[in-house]
N, C-alpha and C positions, 0 to 999 in steps of 0.2 A: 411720635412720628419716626418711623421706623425707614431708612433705604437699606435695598440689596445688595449685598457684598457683592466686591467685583463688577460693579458698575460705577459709571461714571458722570457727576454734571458740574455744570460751570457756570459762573457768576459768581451771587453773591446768597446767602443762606442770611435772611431776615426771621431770627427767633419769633415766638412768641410767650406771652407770662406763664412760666409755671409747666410749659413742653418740656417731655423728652426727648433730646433726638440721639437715635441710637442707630444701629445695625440688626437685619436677619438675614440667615441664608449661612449657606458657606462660601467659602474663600477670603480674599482680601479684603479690608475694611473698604465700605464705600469710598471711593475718593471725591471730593467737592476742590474743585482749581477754580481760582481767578484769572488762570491765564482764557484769553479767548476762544482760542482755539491749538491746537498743534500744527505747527508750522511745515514742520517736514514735509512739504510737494514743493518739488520745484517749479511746478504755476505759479507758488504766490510770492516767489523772487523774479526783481528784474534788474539787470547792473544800472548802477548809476551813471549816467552820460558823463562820458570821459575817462572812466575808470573800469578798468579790468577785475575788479574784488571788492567792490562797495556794493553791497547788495540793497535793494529798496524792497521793503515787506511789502505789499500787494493792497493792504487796506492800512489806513489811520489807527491809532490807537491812545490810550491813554498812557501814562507816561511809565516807561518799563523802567525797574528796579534791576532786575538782573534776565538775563537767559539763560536757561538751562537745557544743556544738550544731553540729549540718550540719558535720560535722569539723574546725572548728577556726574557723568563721567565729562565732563566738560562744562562749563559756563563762559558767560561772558564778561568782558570787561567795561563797565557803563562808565562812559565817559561823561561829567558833571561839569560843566562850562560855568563861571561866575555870570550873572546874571545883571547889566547896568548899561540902561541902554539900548539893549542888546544883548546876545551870546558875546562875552571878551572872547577871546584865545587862549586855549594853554599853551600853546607853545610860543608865542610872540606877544608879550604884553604891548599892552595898549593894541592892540589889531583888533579888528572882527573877526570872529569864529568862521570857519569854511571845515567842513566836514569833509572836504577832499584832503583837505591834509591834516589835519587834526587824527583822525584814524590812520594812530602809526603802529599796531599791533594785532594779527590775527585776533579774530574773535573779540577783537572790542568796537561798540556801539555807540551808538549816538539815538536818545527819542528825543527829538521836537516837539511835543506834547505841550506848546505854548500859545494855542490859541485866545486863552485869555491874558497873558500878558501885554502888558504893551508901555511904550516907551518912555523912561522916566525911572528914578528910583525903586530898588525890588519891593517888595509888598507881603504880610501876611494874608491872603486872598481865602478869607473862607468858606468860598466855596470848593477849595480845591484841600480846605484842611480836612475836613471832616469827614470823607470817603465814606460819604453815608446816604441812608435812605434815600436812593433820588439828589441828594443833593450835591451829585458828580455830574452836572450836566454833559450828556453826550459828546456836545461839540469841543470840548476839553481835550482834543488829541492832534494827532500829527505825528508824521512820519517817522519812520524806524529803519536807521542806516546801520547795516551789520559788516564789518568787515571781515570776509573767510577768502583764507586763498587758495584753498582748496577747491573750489569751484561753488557752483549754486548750494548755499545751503541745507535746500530742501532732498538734494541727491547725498551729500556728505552724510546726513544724520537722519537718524531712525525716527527720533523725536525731538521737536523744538517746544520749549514752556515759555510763556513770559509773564514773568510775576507783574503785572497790570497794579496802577495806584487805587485800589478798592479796599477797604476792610473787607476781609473773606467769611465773614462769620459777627453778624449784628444779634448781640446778644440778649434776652428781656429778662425782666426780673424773675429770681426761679428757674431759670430753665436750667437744664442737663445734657451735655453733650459728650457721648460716649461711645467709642468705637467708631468714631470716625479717624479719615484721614484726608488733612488738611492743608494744602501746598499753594507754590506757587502767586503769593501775592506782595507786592509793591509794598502794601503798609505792612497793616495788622492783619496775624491771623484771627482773632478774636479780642476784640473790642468792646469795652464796656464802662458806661462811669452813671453812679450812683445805685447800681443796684446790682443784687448777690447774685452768683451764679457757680454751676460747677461742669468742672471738665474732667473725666478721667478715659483712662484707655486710649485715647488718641495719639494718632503719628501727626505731627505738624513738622513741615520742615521747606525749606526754601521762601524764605518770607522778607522783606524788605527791601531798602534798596530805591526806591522813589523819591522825588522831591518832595519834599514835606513845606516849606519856604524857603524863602532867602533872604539875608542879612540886609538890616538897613545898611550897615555900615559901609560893606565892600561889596555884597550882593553874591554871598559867598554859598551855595546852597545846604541846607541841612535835609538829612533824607532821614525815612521810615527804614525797620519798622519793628515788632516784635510779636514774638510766636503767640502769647496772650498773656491780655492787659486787663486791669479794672482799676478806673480811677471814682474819685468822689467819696461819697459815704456811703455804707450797705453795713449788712450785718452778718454779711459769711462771702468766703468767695474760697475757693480750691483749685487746684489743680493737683490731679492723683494718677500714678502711674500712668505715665507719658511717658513719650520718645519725643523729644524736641530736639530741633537742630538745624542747622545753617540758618539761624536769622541773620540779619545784619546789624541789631541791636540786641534785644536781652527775649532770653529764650522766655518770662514770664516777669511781670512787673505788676507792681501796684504806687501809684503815682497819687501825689496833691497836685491837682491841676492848677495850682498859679501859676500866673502870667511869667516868665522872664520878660525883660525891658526888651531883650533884644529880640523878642519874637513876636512883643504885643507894639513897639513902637513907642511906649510910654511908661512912665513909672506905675501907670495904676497899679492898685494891688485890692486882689479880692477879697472882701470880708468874711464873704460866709463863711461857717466850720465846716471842717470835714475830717467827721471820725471812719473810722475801719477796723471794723470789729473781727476777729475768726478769722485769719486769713490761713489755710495751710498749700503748703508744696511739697509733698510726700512721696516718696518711692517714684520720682521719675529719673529718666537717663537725657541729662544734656550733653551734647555733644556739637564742638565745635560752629559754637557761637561766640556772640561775640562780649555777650554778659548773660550767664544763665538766668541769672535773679537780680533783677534792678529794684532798690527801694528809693525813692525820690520823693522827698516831703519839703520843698524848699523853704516853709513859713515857718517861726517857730512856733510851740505850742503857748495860746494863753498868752500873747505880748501885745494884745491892744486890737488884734485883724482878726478876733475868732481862735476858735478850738482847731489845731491840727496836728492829729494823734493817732495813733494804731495801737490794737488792743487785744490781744490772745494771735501771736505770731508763730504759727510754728513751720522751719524748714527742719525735712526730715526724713532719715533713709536715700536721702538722692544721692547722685553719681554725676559731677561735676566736669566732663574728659575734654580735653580740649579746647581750653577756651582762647578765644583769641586767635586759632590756627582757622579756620575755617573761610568760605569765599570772601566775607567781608575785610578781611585782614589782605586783602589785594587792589580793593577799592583803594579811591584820593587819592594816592601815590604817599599815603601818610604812613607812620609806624602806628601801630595802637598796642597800647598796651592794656588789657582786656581783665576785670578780675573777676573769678567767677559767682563771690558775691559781690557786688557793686551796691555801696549805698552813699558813696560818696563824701563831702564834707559836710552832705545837707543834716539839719537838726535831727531829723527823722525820730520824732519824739514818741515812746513807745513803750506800753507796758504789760508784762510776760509776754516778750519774746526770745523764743530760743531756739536757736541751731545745732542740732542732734543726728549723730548718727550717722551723717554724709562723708560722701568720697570726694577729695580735690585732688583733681587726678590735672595738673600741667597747667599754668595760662601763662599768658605771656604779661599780663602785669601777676598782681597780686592775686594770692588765690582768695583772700578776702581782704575788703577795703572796707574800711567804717570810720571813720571818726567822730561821730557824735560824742555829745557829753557823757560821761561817765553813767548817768542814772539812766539812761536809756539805749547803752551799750547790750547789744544781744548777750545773750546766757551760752556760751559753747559746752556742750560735752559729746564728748565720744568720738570726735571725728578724724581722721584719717587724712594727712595733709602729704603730697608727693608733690616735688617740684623740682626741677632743675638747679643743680649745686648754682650757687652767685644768682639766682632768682629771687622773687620776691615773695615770703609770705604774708606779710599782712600788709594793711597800712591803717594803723589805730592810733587813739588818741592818746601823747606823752605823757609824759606828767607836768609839762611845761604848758599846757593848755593847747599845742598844736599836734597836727597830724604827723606819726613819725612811721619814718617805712622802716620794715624788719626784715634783712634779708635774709634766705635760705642759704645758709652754710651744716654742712652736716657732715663729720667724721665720728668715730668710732672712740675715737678717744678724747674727743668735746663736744658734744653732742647741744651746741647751742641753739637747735631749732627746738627741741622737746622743751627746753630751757623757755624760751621766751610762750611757744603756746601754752604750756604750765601756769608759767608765772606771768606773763602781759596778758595776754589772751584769756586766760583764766580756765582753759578744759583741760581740768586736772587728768582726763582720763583719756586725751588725746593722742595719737601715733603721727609720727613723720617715719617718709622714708626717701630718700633721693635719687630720682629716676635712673 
């Protein structure tokens, strides 16, 4: 299935088994947005009663991630209110939420996108998890308060996006998607668990940002999303020379989908196995996200709940720039510190995998984070580590059995960054250099 370059549609792109979908024609790669429409007319602003700069979007919507103005020369600031009860306040604990004052910054927003909540502790509600097939029901939205004080902002701006809570790209077993370009959505750009698929040549960028649930505990929201995902078991999955960037999680992952307690409500733990065979991420360019490459295997392998394992791993040729600096690193009013491989302190149990050839080009944590156990520590060679003097290069596992961070120090005349990727790190044939 072939679309026209330089043309445009919107929604959501439902794969089928074993399709290609590609590009013909010349000029720009097809683009496919989840945002609904573009905002820019000043028809579909009307100020909010009382307020001189609180703008109200003209129709309902599903819950916006972020906004982006004139493609990317501006966004917005999505304000995430705890959820108990009610909307709390940020600015006044213990209060009710009031969007009249809450919106204390140009260009930051408020979606009410809460029609199915309702009163009583927060909830994993899955219908609103899975941004899938249909099973996003329509009436899932509510209003969209933008604050510009610029005036209406369908006059200030050329173009309005709003990356909407949908997966932009449901993907089937088999399929191929190439030479698209992908924007624009709340969760996930491309979505996919238990079965293989490949992506190459595609732009993905401005992707997460949405509510995803909220905490039992304080009802503190966790949001979406990532440029593309495939969780489960399959037996190949790619992504090949890409342009990915501004997600608001990890520009490409491959996840074991168990439960955490605090998203499932309960300790259950799921038995089945799930292996992942052929995974590679080759020759693309990340930029300024907020984790390029997430690996997430929370179970470990073989301990009584099943097999969960990944098996022919290869990250390779990529260009790592910017991590961490990008729109998401302005959300929560929180620091992040962002690594551009992230695989955390999970088990992530794994055999031949290896990381070759790539550029770690700045993040504001680590340019790579692993601590697994030693037998399932990735293979490095070749690669190319730049970071900010007193920065962090890694975070791997000690020899005292826990996670120890190695910071970026680098002079000329004790070069103890080459020192530890050498010798902790093990890529005998690795460069640093400091930015």
């Amino acid at each position: 299935m072939y679309f026209q370059r330089g043309d445009l549609w919107r929604g959501q792109l439902w794969a089928q088994e074993g399709v290609i979908y590609s590009a013909y024609g010349q000029g720009e790669k097809p683009k496919i947005y989840a945002s609904p429409e573009n905002g820019a007319d000043p028809d579909k602003w009307y100020l909010l009663e009382g307020t001189d700069n609180i703008w109200v979007y003209h129709m309902d919507m599903m819950d916006c991630g972020v906004i982006v103005f004139d493609e990317g020369a501006e966004y917005g600031l999505k304000l995430s209110p705890n959820y108990m009860d009610g909307y709390l306040s940020t600015t006044n604990e213990c209060q009710a939420f009031d969007v009249k004052t809450e919106l204390t910054e140009d260009l930051m927003f408020f979606s009410q996108a809460d029609s199915l909540l309702y009163d009583g502790a927060p909830f994993r509600y899955t219908v609103m998890d899975n941004c899938d097939r249909g099973e996003y029901p329509e009436e899932v939205t509510g209003k969209l308060y933008l604050r510009c004080d610029e005036g209406n902002p369908g006059e200030v701006f050329g173009s309005i996006e709003f990356a909407v809570r949908q997966n932009l790209v449901l993907p089937a077993a088999d399929a191929v998607f190439r030479n698209l370009c992908l924007k624009y959505t709340g969760a996930h750009g491309i979505y996919g668990d238990s079965m293989g698929y490949d992506v190459s040549c595609c732009e993905i960028g401005w992707i997460g940002g949405s509510i995803q649930y909220y905490r039992y505990d304080d009802g503190a929201p966790v949001r979406f999303g990532n440029g593309v995902e495939c969780d489960g078991s399959y037996e190949h999955y790619s992504v090949t020379d890409c342009y990915i960037y501004q997600c608001y999680d990890a520009g490409v992952s491959n996840q074991d989908p168990a439960e955490d307690p605090q998203v499932s409500g309960s300790e259950a733990t799921d038995y089945r196995d799930v292996i992942q065979r052929n995974i590679s991420y080759t020759g693309n360019l990340f930029e300024y996200n907020d984790m390029p490459i997430e690996i997430f295997f929370t179970l470990e392998d073989d301990a009584g709940y099943g097999r969960h394992r990944m098996e022919n791993v290869l990250i390779e040729g990529n260009y790592f720039l910017y991590t961490g600096y990008g729109w998401a690193s302005s959300q929560d009013g929180k620091a992040r510190y962002s690594a551009a491989y992230q695989g955390y302190g999970s088990p992530n149990a794994a055999e031949n995998f290896r990381i070759v050839n790539n550029v770690f080009y700045l993040s504001t944590g680590a340019l790579i984070n692993t601590s697994t156990r030693e037998e399932w520590q990735p293979e490095l060679e070749g690669n190319t580590y730049v970071q900010n003097e007193g920065g962090t290069l890694a975070v791997w596992m000690g020899d005292n059995g826990y996670p120890t961070n190695y910071s970026f120090h680098y002079s000329d005349s004790r070069d103890t960054v080459t020192d530890v990727i050498q010798n902790v790190l093990g890529d005998e044939t690795g460069a640093a250099w400091k930015n």
